[in-house]
N, C-alpha and C positions, 0 to 999 in steps of 0.2 A: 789519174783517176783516184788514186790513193790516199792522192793529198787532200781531194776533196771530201773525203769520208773523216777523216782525222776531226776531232773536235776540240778545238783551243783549249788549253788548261792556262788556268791559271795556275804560276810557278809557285810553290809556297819556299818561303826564306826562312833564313834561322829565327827572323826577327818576329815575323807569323811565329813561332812556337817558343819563343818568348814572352808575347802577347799571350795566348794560352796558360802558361803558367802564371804570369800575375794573374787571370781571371782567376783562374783554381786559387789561387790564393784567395782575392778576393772574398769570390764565395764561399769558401769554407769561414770565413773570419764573419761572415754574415748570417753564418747559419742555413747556408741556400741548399744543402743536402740533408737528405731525411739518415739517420742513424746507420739504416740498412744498406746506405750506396758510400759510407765512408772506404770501407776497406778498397771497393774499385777506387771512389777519387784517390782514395792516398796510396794505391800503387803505381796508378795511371802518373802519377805525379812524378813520384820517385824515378820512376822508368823514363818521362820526358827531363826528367833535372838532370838525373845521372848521363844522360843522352848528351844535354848543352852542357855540361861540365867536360863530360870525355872527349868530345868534340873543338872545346875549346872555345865554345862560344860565350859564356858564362865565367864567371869566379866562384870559388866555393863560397855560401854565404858567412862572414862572423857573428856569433851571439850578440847580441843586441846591446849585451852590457860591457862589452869590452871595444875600444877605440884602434885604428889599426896597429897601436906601437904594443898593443896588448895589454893597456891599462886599463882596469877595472873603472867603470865612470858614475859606476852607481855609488861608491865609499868614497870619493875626494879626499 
């Protein structure tokens, strides 16, 4: 009788909270938070990056201007 009271979950994966951090990204790059809700999105963020990083689901990300041998790509 137990089992019938239980209600299905859906399992969430690392990949589910993957998908969440590119939205956050996303939206912030669009402007989709009003001034006053930055400080929560960019903790909230921090706290699920830092989460798939420790976990090992993730890579830490590189600056955009540097290639993975470490060369600068913006000065050629």
């Amino acid at each position: 009788m137990a089992e019938e009271n239980k209600a299905e979950v859906a399992p969430l994966q690392s990949q589910d909270l993957i998908v969440v951090l590119e939205a956050l990204q996303l939206a912030s790059s669009r402007a989709a938070f009003k001034i006053e809700e930055f400080k929560t999105i960019g903790e909230t963020y921090t706290r699920l990056y830092t989460f798939l990083l420790a976990s090992g689901v993730i890579k830490p990300q590189q600056p955009a201007s540097q290639s993975e041998d470490g060369a600068n790509q913006q000065g050629n």
